[in-house]
C-alpha positions as CSV (number, residue, x, y, z in Angstrom):
1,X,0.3,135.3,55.0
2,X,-1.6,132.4,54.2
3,X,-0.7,128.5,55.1
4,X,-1.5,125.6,53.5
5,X,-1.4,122.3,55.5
6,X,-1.2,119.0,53.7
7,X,-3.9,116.7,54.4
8,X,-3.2,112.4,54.0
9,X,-5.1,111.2,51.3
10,X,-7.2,108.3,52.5
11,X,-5.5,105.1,51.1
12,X,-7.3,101.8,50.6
13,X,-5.4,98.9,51.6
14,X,-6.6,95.7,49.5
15,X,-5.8,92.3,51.2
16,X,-6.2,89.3,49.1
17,X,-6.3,86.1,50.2
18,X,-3.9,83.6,48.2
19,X,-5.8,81.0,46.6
20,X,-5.2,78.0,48.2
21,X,-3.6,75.3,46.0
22,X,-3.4,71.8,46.5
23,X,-0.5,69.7,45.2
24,X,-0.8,67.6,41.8
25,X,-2.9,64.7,42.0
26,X,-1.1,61.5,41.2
27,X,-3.0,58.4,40.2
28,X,-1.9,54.9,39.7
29,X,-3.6,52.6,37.7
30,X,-1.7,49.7,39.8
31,X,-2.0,51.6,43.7
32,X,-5.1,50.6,45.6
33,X,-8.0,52.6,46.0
34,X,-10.3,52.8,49.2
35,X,-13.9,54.2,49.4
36,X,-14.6,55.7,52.6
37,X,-16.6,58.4,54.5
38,X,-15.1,61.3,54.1
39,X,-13.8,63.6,57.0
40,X,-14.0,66.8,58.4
41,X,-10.6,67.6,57.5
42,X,-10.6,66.8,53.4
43,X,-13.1,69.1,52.7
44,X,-10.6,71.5,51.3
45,X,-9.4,68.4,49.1
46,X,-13.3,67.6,48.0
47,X,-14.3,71.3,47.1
48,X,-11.1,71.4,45.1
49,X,-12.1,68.4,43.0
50,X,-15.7,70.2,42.6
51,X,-14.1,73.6,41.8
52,X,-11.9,71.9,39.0
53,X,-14.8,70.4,37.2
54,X,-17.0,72.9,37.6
55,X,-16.1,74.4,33.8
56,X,-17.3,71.3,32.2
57,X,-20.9,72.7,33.5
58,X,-22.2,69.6,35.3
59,X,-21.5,70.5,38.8
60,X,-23.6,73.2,41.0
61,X,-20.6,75.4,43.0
62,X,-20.4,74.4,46.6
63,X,-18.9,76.5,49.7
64,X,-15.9,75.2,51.6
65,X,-18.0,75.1,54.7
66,X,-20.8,73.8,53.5
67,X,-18.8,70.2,52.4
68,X,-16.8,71.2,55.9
69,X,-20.1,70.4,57.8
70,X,-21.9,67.6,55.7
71,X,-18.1,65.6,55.4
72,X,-19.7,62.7,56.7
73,X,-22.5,62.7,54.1
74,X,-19.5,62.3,51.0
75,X,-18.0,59.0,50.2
76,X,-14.2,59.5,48.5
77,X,-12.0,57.2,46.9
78,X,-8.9,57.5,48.4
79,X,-5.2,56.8,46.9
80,X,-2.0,57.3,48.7
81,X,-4.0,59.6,50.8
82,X,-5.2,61.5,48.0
83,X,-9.0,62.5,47.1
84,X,-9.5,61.4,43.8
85,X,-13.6,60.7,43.6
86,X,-16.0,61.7,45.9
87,X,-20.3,61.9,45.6
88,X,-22.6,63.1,48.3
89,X,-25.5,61.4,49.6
90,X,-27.7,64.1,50.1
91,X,-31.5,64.4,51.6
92,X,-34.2,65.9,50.0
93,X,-37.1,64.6,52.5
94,X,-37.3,61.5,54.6
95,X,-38.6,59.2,51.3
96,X,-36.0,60.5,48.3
97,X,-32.1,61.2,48.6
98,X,-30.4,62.6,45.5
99,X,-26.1,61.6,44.6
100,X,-24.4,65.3,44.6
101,X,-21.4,66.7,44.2
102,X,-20.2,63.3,42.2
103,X,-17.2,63.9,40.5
104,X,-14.0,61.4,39.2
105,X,-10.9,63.5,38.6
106,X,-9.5,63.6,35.4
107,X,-6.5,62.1,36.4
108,X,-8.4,58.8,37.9
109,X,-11.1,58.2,35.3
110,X,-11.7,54.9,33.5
111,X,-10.5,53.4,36.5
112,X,-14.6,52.2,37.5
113,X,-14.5,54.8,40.2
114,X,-17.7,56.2,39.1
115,X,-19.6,53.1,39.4
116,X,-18.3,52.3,43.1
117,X,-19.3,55.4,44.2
118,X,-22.7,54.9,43.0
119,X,-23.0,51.5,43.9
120,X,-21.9,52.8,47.7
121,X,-24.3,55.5,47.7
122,X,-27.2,53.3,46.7
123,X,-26.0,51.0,49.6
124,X,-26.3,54.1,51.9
125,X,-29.5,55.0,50.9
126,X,-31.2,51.8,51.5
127,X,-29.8,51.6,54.9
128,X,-30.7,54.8,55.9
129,X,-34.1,53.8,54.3
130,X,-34.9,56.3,52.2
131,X,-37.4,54.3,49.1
132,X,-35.5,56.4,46.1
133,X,-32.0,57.9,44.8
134,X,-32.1,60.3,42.5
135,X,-29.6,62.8,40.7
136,X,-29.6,65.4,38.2
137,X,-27.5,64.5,35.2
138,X,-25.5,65.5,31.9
139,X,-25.2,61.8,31.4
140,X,-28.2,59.6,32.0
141,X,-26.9,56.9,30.1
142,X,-24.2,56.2,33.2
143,X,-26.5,56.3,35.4
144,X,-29.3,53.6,33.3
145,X,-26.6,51.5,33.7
146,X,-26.7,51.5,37.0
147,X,-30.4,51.1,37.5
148,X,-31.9,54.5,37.3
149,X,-34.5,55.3,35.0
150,X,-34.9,59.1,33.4
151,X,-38.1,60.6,34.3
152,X,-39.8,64.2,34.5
153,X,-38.1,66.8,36.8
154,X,-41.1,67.6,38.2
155,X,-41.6,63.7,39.9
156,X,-38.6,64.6,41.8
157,X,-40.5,68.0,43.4
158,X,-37.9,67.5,46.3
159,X,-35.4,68.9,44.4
160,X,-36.8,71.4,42.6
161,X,-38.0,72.9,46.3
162,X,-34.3,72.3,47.6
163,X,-32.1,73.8,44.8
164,X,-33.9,74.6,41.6
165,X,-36.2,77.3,42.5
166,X,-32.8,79.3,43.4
167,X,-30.7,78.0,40.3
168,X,-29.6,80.6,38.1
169,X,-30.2,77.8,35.1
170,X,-33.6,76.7,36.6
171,X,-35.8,75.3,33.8
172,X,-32.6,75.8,30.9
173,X,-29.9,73.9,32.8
174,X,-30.2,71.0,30.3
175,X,-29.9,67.7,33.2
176,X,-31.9,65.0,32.8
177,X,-33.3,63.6,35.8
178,X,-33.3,59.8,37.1
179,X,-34.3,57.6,39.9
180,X,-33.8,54.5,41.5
181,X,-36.1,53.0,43.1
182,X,-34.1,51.6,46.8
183,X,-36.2,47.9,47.7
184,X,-35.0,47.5,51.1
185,X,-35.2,44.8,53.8
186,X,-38.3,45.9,56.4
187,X,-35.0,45.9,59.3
188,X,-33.0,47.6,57.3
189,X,-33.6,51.0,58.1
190,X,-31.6,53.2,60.1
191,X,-32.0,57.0,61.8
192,X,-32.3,59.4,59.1
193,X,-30.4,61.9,62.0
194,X,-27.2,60.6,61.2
195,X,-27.3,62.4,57.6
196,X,-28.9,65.5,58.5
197,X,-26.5,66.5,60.7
């Protein structure tokens, strides 16, 4: 007499994590904006912004805790307590800072958001005294306006060290770069700590 005893089959649970949606952005051309350090807490708002544009292929990805713990290096545009702009001020080394992570949602463009961010960011960077801005662009031409001038990547060998060398699109990304040169009052300067935290 033989017996057969039924062994479980292993079963593999899959948990998935729901993807976490924010609500509709709703711009006003009439409500006020603000620009203002970002916090701690809208980093979920900020990397959402990133995430959506990140299609149009002129944004690097970013991780949730990575904007999380640099918050206070981002300056947003705030409406009716919504993120709607946002750019980083980001440190290569302790001469040359580069705009990142700038983006104007699609809902609040042609509003001059772009240019205020800039404009603040340059303001930033000659306070913390760094001598030049840079960013990596799609769109040099916004940036001339502004002051920047398009030069060779490889002036800028801060950033390739930082972020190009492990790019997936290093050398075919198709960005031009440009710099602004920060002239700064000689008391101007303040601790470079406070951005590298």
């Amino acid at each position: 007499m033989s017996t057969t005893i039924a062994t479980a089959q292993p079963v593999t649970l899959r948990v998935t994590t729901p993807a976490i949606t924010l609500p509709p952005r709703v711009v006003s051309a009439t409500d006020p904006v603000t620009l203002r350090t970002a916090t701690a807490a809208e980093a979920r708002a900020i990397h959402s912004l990133i995430v959506e544009h990140l299609a149009e292929g002129h944004l690097l990805p970013r991780e949730p805790q990575e904007i999380e713990v640099h918050a206070h290096r981002f300056v947003v545009a705030m409406q009716n307590d919504q993120v709607i702009a946002c750019g980083e001020l980001a440190p290569l080394s302790r001469a040359v800072s580069e705009v990142r992570s700038f983006v104007v949602s699609r809902e609040a463009r042609n509003l001059g958001l772009g240019h205020r961010i800039v404009d603040e960011l340059v303001r930033r960077a000659m306070v913390a005294g760094f001598d030049k801005l840079c960013a990596f662009t799609h769109a040099p031409s916004f940036f001339v306006h502004l002051g920047f001038s398009i030069v060779p990547h490889v002036w800028l060998a801060e950033k390739i060290v930082t972020d190009c060398h492990s790019c997936v699109q290093f050398r075919h990304c198709g960005q031009y770069a440009v710099v602004r040169n920060l002239n700064r009052g000689r008391h101007s300067c303040v601790p470079l700590a406070a951005l590298h935290g």
